[in-house]
VOGU-3710 file (C-alpha; in Angstrom, 3 decimals, decimal comma):
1> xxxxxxxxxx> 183,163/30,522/40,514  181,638/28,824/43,529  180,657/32,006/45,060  178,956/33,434/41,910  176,816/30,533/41,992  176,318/31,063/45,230  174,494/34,723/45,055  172,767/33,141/42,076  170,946/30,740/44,487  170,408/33,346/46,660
11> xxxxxxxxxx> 168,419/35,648/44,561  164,986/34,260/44,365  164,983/34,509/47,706  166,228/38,043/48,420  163,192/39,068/45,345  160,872/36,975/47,395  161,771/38,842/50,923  161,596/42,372/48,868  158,092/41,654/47,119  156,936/40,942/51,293
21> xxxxxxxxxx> 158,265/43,949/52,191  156,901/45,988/49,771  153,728/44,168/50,004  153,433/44,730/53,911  154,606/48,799/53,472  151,776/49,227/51,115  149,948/47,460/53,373  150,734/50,184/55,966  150,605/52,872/53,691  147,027/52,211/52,237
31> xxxxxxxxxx> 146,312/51,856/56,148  147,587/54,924/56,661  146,313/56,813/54,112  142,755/55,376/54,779  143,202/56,859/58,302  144,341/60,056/57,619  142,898/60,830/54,804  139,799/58,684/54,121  138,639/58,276/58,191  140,906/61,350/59,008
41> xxxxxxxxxx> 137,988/63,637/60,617  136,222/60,569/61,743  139,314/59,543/64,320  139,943/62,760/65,317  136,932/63,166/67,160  136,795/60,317/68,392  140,315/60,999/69,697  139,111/64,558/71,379  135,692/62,860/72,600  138,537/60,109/74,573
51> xxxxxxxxxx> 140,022/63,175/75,881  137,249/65,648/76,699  134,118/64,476/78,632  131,086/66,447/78,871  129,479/66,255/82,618  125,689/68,227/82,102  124,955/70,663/85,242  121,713/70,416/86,208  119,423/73,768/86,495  117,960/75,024/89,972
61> xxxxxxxxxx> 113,798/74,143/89,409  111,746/76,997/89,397  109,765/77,118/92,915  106,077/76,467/93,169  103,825/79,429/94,974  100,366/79,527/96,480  97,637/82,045/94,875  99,672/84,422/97,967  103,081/84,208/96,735  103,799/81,622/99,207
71> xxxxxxxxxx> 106,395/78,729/98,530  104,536/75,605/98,334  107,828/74,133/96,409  111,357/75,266/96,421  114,719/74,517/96,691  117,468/73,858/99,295  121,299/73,297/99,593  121,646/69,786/101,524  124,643/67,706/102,315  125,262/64,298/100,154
81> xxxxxxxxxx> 127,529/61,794/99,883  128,337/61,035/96,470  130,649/57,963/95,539  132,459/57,204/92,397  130,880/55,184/90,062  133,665/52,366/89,858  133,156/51,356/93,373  130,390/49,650/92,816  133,268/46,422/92,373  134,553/47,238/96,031
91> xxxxxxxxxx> 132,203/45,089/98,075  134,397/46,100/101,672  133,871/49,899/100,369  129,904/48,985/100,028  129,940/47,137/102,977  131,335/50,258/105,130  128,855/52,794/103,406  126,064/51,118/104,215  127,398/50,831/107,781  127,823/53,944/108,041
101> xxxxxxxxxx> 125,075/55,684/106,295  122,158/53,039/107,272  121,527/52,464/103,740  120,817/48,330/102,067  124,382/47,415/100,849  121,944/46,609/97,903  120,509/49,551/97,424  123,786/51,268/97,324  125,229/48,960/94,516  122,127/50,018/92,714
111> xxxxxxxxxx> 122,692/53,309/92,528  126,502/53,177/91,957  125,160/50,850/88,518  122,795/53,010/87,320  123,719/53,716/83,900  121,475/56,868/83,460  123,775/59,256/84,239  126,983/60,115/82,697  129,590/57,869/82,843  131,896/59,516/84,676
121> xxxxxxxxxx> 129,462/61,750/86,962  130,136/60,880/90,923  126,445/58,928/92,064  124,396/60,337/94,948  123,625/57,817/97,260  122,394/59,601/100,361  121,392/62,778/100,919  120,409/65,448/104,421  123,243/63,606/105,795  124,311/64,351/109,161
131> xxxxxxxxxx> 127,493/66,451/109,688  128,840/63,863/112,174  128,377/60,956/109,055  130,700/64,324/106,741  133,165/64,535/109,514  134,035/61,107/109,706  134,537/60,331/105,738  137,069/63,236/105,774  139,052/61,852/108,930  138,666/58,297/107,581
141> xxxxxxxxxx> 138,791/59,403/103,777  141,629/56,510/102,791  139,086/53,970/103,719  136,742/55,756/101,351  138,779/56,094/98,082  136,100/57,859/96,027  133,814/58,965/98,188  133,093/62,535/99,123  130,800/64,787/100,636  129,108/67,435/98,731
151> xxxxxxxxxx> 126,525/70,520/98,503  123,946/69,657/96,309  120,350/71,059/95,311  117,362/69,155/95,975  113,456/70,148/96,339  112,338/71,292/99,455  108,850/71,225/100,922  108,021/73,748/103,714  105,089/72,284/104,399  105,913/68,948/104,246
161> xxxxxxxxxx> 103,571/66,435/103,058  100,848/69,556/102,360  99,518/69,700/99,300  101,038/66,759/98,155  98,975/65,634/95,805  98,685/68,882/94,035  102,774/69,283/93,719  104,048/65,917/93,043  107,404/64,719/93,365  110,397/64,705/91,218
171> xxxxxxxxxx> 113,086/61,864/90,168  114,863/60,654/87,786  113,530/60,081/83,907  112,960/57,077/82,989  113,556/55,712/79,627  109,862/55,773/78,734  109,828/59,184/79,823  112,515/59,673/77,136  110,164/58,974/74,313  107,600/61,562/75,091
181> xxxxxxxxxx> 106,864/64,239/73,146  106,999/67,350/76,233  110,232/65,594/77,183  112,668/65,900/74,257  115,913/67,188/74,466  115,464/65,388/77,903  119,038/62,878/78,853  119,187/59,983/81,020  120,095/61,069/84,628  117,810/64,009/84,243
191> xxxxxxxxxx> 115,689/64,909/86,971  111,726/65,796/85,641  108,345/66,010/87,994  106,445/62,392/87,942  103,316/63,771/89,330  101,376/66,892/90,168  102,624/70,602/89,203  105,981/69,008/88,952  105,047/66,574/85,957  102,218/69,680/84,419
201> xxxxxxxxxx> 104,728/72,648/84,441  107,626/70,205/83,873  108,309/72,530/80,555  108,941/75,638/82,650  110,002/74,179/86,062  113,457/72,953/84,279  115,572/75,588/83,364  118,376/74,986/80,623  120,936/72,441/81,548  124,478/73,628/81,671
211> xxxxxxxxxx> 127,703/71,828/81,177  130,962/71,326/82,314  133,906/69,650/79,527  136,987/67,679/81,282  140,098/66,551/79,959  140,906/63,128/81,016  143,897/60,909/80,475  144,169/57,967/78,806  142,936/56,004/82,002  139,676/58,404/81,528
221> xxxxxxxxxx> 140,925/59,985/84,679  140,108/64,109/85,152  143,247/66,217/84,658  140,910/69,708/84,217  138,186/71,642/83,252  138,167/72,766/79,848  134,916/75,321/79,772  132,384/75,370/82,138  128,397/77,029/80,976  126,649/77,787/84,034
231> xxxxxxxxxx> 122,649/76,491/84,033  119,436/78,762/83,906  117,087/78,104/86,439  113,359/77,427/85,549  110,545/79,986/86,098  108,272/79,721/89,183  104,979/78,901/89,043  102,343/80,491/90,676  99,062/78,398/91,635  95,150/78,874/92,223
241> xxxxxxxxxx> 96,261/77,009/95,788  95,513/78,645/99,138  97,586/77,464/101,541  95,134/78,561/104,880  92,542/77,069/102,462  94,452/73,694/101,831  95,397/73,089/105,235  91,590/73,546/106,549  90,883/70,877/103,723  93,454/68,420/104,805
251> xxxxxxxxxx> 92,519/68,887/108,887  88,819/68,607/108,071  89,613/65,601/105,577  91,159/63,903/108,800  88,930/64,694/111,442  86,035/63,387/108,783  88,153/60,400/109,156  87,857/59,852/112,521  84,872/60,883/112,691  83,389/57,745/110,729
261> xxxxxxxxxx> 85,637/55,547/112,264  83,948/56,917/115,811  80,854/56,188/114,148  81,988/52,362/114,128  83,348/52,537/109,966  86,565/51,149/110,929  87,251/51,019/107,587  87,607/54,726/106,524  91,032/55,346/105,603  91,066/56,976/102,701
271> xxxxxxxxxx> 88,921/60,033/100,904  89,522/63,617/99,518  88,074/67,592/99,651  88,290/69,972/96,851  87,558/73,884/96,968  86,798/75,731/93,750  85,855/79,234/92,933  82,411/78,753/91,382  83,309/82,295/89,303  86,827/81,616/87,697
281> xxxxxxxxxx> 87,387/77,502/88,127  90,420/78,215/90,346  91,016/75,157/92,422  91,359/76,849/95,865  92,124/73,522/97,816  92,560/69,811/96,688  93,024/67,381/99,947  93,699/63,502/99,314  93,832/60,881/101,974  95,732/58,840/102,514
291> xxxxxxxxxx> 99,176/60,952/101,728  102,732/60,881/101,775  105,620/63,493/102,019  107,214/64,207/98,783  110,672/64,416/100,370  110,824/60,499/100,439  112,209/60,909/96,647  115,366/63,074/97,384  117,933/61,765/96,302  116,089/58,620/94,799
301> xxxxxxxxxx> 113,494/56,338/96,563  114,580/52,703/98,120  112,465/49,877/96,661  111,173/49,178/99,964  110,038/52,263/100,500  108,358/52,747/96,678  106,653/49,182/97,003  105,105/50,314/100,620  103,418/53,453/98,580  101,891/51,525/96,113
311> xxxxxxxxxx> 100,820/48,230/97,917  97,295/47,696/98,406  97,618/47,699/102,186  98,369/51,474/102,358  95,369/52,774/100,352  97,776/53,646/97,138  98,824/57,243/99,078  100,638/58,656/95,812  97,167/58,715/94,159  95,280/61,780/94,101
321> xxxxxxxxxx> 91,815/60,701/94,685  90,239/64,104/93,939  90,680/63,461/90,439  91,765/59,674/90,013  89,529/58,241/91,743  85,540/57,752/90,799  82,828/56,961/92,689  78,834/56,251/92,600  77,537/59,939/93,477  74,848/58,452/95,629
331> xxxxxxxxxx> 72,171/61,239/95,873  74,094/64,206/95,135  73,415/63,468/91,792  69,955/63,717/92,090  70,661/67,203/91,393  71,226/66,095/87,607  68,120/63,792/87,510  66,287/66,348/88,723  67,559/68,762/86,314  66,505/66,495/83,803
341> xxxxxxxxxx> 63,205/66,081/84,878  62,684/69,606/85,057  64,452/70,102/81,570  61,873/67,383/80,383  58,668/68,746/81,658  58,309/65,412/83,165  58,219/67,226/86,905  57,346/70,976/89,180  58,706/72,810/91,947  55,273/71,086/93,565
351> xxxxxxxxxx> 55,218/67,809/91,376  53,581/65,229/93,996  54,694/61,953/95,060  53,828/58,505/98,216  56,429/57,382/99,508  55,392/54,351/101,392  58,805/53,493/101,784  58,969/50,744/99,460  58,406/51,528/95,853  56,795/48,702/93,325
361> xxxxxxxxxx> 56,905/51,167/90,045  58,641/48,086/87,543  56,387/45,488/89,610  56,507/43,803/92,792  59,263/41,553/92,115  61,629/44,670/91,362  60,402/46,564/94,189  62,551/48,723/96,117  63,122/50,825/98,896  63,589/54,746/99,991
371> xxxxxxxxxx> 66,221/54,849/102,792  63,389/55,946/105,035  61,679/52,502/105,140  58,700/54,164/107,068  58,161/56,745/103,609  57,961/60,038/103,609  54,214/60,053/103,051  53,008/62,809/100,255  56,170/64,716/99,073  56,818/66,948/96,359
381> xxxxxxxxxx> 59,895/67,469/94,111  60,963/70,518/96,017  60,977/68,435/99,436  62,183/64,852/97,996  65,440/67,034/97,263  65,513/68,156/100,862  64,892/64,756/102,261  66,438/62,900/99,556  63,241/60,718/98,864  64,511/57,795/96,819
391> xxxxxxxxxx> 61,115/57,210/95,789  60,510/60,629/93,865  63,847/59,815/91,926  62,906/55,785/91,323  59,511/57,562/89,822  61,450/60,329/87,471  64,177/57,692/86,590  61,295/55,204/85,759  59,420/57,932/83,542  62,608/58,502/81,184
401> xxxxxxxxxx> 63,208/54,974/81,101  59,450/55,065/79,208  60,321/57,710/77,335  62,896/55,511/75,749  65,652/58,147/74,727  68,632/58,647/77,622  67,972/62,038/78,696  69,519/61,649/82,041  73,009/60,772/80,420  72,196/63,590/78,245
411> xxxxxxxxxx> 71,805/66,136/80,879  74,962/64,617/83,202  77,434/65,432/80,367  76,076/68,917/80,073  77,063/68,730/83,288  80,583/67,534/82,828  79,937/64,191/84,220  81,477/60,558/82,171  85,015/62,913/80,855  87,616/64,683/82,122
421> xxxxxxxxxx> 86,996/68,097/82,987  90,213/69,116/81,838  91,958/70,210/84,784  95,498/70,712/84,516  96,678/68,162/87,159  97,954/64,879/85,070  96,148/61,430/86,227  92,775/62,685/86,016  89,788/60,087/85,014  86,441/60,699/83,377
431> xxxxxxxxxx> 83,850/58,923/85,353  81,281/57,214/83,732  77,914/58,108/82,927  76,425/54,218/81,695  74,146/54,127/79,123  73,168/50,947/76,569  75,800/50,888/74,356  78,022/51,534/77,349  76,582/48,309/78,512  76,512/46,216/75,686
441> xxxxxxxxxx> 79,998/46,537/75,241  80,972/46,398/79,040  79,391/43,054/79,091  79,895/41,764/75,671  80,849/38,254/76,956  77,678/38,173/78,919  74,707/38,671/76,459  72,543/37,685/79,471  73,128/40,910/81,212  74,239/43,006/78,452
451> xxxxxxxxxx> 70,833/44,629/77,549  69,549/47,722/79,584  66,721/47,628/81,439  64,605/49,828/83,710  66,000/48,845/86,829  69,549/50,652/85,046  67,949/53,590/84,631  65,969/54,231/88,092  69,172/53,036/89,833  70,980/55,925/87,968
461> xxxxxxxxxx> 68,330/58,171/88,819  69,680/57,831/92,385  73,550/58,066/91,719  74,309/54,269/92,276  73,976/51,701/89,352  77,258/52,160/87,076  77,419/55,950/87,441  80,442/57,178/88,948  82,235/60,314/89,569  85,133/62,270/90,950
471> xxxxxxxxxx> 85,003/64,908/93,582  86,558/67,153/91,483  83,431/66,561/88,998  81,399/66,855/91,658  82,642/70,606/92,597  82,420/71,622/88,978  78,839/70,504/88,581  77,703/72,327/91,481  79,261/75,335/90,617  77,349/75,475/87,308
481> xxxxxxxxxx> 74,124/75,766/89,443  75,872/78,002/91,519  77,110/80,252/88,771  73,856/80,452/86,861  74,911/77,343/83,976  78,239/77,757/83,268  80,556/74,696/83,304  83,717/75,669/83,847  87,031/74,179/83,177  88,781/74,095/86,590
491> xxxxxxxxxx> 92,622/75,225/86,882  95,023/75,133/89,321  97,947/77,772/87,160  97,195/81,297/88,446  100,429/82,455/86,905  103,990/81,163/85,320  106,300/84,085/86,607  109,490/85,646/84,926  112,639/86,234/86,288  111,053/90,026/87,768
501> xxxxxxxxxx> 108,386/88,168/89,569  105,828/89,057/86,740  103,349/87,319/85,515  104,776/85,873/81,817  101,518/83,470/81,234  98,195/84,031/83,136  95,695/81,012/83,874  92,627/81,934/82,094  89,309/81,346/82,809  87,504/78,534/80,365
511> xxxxxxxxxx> 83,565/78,223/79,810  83,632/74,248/78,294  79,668/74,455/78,271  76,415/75,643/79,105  74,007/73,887/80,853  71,411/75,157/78,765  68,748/75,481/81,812  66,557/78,701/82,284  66,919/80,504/85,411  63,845/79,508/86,523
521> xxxxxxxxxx> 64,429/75,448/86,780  67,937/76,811/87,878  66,190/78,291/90,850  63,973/75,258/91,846  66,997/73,106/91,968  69,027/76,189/94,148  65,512/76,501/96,496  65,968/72,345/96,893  69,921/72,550/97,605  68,813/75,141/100,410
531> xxxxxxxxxx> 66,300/73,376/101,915  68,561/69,889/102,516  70,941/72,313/104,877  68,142/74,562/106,621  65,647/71,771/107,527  66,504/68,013/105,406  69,109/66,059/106,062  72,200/68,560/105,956  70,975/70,867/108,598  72,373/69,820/111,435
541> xxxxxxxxxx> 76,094/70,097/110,184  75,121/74,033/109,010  73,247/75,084/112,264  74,829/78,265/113,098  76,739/78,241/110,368  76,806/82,202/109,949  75,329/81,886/106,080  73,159/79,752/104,020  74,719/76,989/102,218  73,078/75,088/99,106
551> xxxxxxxxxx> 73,949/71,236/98,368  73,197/68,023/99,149  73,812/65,127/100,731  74,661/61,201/99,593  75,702/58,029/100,525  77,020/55,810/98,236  76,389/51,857/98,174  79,492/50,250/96,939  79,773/46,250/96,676  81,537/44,592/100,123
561> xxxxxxxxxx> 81,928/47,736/101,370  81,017/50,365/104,036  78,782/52,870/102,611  80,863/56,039/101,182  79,669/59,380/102,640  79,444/62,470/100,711  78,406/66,133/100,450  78,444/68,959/97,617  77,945/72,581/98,621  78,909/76,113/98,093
571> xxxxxxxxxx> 77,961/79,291/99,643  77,121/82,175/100,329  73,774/81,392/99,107  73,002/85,124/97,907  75,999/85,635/95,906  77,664/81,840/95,582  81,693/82,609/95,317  82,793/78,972/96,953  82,018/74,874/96,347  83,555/71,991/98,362
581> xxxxxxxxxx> 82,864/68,451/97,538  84,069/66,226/100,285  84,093/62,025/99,874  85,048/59,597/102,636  85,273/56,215/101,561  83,500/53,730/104,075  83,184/56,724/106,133  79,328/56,161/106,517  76,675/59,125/106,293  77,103/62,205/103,731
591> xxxxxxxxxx> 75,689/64,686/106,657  77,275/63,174/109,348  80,960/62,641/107,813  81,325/64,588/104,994  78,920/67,511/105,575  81,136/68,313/108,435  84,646/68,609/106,610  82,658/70,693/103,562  81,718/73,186/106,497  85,160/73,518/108,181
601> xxxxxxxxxx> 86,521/74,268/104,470  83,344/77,259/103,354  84,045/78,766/106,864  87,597/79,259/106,405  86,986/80,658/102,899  84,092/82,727/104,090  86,205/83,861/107,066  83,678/82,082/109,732  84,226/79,504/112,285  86,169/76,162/111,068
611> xxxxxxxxxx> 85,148/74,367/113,919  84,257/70,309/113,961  81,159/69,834/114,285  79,391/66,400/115,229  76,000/65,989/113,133  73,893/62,709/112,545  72,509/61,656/109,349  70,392/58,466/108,691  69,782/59,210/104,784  71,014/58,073/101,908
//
């Protein structure tokens, strides 16, 4: 009796313990059936993505060629040293690597916690490394768990720091990179070009990434590779570059250099040269100084050595000053004025002018002077373009002024001045041709000095006042004289090449405009540009030249600054086939400093002498 009441006690409790139990195994059941059936597919791959990692393969770059065939750009096997990415925790590791390599501990850990690159993908952290540095990780590997040498493809530049500007440099993306348009489909870790050809043709420079799967363990260490796609390397790309051409450019750009600062402009540093077909656009040459040598971004560049490019102290090297930089065209844009004037019917071939030397056209408290302070007595238009009267150009720029309408700015953008010309180099700048409303808003906070006044316009006349240019512009507008009106869209892309060598896309010549100037005010300017290097102010630099050149002279007033020299100029006279524009900042006199480098660069192109020559040149 006493042990029937006993189980009777006891059952409550043993229905309490079986409702738990069922409770909890439906629990696990629902759990279970929400993971294999509900979430089934959904854990699975994440179960094969834990077990298979996908490391991309990088494609060779295609190279970069001169017009020739030549390799400006290609590539190279080099030995690295690549370390695992979880020793960036193993400061004694670090420590040693940096030791041995001569690399900032720092700049190490940097690399090893970059998260652009796949997570499991070994981090270069020095590359061309010497094979003594290889032979001593391998007989010392158990102090360098992780660390190993490799063979791995980077750019190489034959040349070296030639053509720099042109090429540009490659690295890694950068996450607002990533967002870009040209760039999708594009990972983190990915090497693209940041500048130059390398950034223009980035679309056919990178072939298609391959990749290689791994299985890992449950550590997310490698155990083997599953499937391996092998990359296709990019297409080469042929440019309008000469290399003879672009080395005369550079040397002449440098001696120009010296040249001013023997002429006591201590200050000229920095400057550029461009060459351009005057028939086809094709950028023959493109010289920017100062430089650098593209090979500094193998591998990744150090901070220290990226802030020492672009600090103010080292005249910003990476920038390509042929077409990023702008500057007042002094009076080789008195080519344009007089253009205008002609175009206006507001001066002649034999148009008269006194120069007295000082000018008093707006009244005596705005006078002015011509850089020849003792004048150039009676001068016509023809002869202020040799000489490079500033008085015959305050007097034109004073009459349009009267006329009230901006004809000037009119005629510069037929010219291709104040906007790109569209070259296809990325970076470039428009210029600016100033003009009221230009003004106005420029100086909207300053109502004072927001309204335009004669002084703007004779000032502009001249090249200085607000108007500014780059060489590149320079070169085009010249060669639409040249050429008979034609401005032409210049272009560095001769050809993209297929996997034959062939041409698969040809550069193409582009008309953008016409100058819309008959072929007689044509001529007077061409019969002016002739006379400034056969008897004005650019004929000593083409004495004995071997052909007749046509351009002009300038030199450019800039605020707290040395006076910028510059020249414009393409030859053979007869039949015009080449322009150089040459511009040395603070380098002094157009015909003394740049006039020089302009005639080293027609003389290679023209197969003539490339000597330096010394030349003096008072004007402006």
């Amino acid at each position: 009796m006493a042990t029937v009441d006993y189980r009777q006690r006891l059952k409550p409790r043993f229905a309490a313990l079986g409702i738990i139990v069922v409770g909890i195994l439906g629990v696990l059941l629902v759990r279970l059936w929400t993971m294999q059936v509900l979430f089934g597919e959904t854990f699975a791959a994440q179960a094969e993505d834990n077990r298979i990692h996908e490391i991309p393969l990088d494609a060779a770059r295609g190279r970069i060629l001169d017009r020739k065939g030549r390799p400006l750009v290609t590539n190279r096997a080099a030995l690295a040293v690549t370390v695992e990415p979880g020793a960036k925790d193993d400061r004694p590791l670090v420590d040693d690597l940096s030791a041995l390599l001569g690399i900032p501990a720092d700049e190490i850990e940097e690399r090893l916690s970059s998260v652009r690159e796949a997570a499991l993908k070994p981090r270069v952290v020095a590359v061309d490394v010497p094979m003594r540095v290889v032979a001593y990780l391998e007989e010392n590997s158990e102090r360098f768990p992780g660390v190993e040498a490799a063979v791995v493809a980077v750019r190489d530049y034959p040349g070296g720091s030639t053509a720099a500007h042109v090429l540009g440099y490659t690295g890694e993306i950068s996450e607002r990179e990533l967002v870009q348009a040209d760039l999708t489909g594009y990972r983190l870790g990915d090497t693209v070009g940041k500048s130059g050809a390398e950034r223009q043709f980035e679309t056919v420079l990178q072939g298609d990434r391959g990749y290689r799967r791994i299985e890992v363990d449950a550590r997310g260490r490698p155990k083997g590779v599953i499937e391996e796609i092998e990359p296709v390397p990019g297409r080469d790309v042929r440019l309008t570059i000469d290399l003879d051409v672009q080395e005369v450019a550079e040397k002449a750009l440098a001696d120009a250099l010296e040249e001013a600062r023997a002429q006591r402009f201590p200050k000229a540093k920095a400057g550029a040269v461009v060459a351009m077909d005057v028939r086809s656009g094709e950028v023959l040459a493109m010289a920017s100084a100062p430089t650098y040598d593209p090979g500094l971004f193998l591998g990744g560049i150090s901070s220290r050595e990226w802030k020492r490019l672009n600090d103010e102290g080292s005249e910003y090297p990476l920038n390509n000053r042929a077409i990023m930089a702008a500057y007042p065209p002094a009076s080789t844009f008195k080519l344009v004025t007089g253009a205008a004037a002609l175009d206006a019917g507001i001066a002649s071939e034999w148009t008269t002018y006194r120069c007295s030397g000082k000018w008093s056209g707006m009244g005596e408290q705005w006078s002015k002077y011509c850089w020849n302070r003792s004048g150039h007595g009676s001068v016509s238009f023809r002869r202020g373009i040799q000489d490079s009267c500033d008085t015959v150009f305050y007097e034109i720029g004073y009459a349009f002024y009267k006329r009230g309408e901006e004809e000037i700015q009119e005629v510069a953008r037929r010219f291709g001045y104040g906007a790109p010309t569209g070259v296809d180099l990325p970076g470039e700048v428009g210029g600016r041709v100033p003009d009221a409303a230009w003004k106005k808003k420029f100086n909207e906070n300053y109502p004072e000095a927001a309204v335009w006044v004669p002084g703007d316009t004779v000032n502009m006349a001249i090249g200085q006042g607000d108007m500014l240019a780059t060489p590149l512009q320079l070169a085009v507008s010249y060669a639409a004289i040249a050429n008979g009106g034609e401005v032409l869209r210049p272009r560095v892309l001769d050809a993209v090449l297929d996997v034959d060598g062939k041409a698969a896309l040809q550069g193409e010549r582009r008309v953008e405009r016409d100058l819309k100037l008959s072929r007689g005010r044509i001529g007077v300017l061409r019969r002016g540009l002739r006379d400034v290097t056969t008897g004005g102010t650019a004929a000593a630099v083409f004495r004995g030249f071997g052909t007749t050149v046509e351009g002009k002279t300038g030199t450019a007033e800039v605020n707290k600054k040395d006076d910028y020299a510059l020249f414009v100029g393409y030859a053979p006279a007869e039949n015009p086939r080449y322009v150089v524009a040459a511009v040395v900042e603070q380098g002094g006199h157009g015909g003394s400093v740049a006039g020089p480098a302009a005639r080293s660069v027609l003389g290679k192109l023209l197969g003539l002498s490339t000597e330096r020559v010394h030349a003096t040149d008072v004007s402006r």
